[in-house]
N, C-alpha and C positions, 0 to 999 in steps of 0.2 A: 152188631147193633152199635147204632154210635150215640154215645152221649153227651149232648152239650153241654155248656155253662151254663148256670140259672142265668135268668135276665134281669133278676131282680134287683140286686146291687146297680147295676147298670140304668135300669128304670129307676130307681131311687136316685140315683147321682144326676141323670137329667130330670129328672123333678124338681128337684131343690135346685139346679143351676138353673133352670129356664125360669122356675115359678118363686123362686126365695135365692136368688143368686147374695153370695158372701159381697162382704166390702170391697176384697180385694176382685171379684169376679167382677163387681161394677164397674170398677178401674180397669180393667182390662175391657169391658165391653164399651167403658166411654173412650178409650185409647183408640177404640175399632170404630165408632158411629154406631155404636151397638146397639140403637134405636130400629136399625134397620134388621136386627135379629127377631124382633118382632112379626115381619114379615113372612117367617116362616110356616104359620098357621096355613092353615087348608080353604078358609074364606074371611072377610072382612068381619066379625063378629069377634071372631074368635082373633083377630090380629091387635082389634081393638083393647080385649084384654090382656093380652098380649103385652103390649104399649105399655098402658095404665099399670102393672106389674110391676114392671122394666121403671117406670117413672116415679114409681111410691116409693120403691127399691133405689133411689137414690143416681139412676141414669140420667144425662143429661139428651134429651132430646138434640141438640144444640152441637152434640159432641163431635170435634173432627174424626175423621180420619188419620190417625198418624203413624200408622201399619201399612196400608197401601203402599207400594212404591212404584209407578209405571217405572217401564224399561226404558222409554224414549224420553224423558224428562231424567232419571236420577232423582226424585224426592219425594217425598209425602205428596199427596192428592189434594190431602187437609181437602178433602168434602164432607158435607155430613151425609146424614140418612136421607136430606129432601136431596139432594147433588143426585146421589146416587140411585133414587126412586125415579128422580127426571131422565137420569143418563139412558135408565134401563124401560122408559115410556110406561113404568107402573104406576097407571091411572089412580086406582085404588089406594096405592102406596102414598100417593103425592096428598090425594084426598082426606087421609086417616091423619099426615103426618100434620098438614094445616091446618086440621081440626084441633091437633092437639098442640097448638102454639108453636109447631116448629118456624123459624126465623128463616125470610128468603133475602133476609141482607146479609149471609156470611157470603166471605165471598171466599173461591176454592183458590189453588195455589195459583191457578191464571188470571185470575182477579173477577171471576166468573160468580155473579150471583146466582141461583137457582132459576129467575126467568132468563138471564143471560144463556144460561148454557140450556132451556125449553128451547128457545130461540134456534141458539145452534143445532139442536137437535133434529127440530122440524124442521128445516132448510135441508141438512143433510138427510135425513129418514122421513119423510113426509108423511103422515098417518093421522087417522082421526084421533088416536090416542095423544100425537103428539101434540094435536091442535086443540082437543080439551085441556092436555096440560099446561099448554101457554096462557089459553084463558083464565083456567083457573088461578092462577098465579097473576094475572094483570087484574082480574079483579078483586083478590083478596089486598092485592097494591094500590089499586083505586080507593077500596073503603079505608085504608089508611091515612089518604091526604085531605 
């Protein structure tokens, strides 16, 4: 007979990290773009709270990246959570994160705003995902001028 470990401590320490993360847990998830841990939920409902969690709790929507390290640059990516929702064509992702006031003027370590790099995206991966998320992003930039 084998017996395992309870789960409980373990369920309890992701509870309170995902849904009441510490001060110091939020520094380390704004260090990461930790916005985008959010994303992890199973559909948009529940990412949404997710977010809102993440942002009451003291996350910066906003926050770089400065863990990432590509191999073929040498440095930080500094993208945030919307870079990264574009890079990887999540519609959803892109959708939830402009709802909740994420900023598509940071720009990544190539000097790349969030539609700059939609842009690159759809030219080289051409898809209807890619091309709702250019839209999306040129018109949420239109209702700002």
């Amino acid at each position: 007979m084998v017996i395992y470990p309870q789960p409980l401590p373990q369920l309890c320490e992701h509870y309170f990290y995902r849904y009441h993360p510490t001060r110091q847990e939020v520094n380390e998830l704004n260090s990461a773009a930790g916005a985008r841990f959010a994303f992890e939920a199973r559909n948009e409902d529940e990412a949404r709270r997710q977010l809102k969690r993440y942002l009451e709790a003291g996350v910066d929507i906003n926050a770089v990246d400065k863990q990432t390290v590509p191999v073929e640059q040498g440095m930080s990516s500094m993208s945030t959570a919307l870079h990264q929702a574009v890079l990887g064509s999540h519609v959803m992702e892109v959708r939830v994160l402009l709802d909740f006031g994420a900023s598509k003027d940071i720009r990544d370590a190539k000097g790349r705003t969030a539609l700059d790099l939609a842009r690159e995206v759809r030219m080289k991966r051409p898809s209807p995902d890619s091309d709702q998320i250019v839209r999306m992003l040129e018109r949420t930039e239109a209702k700002q001028k």
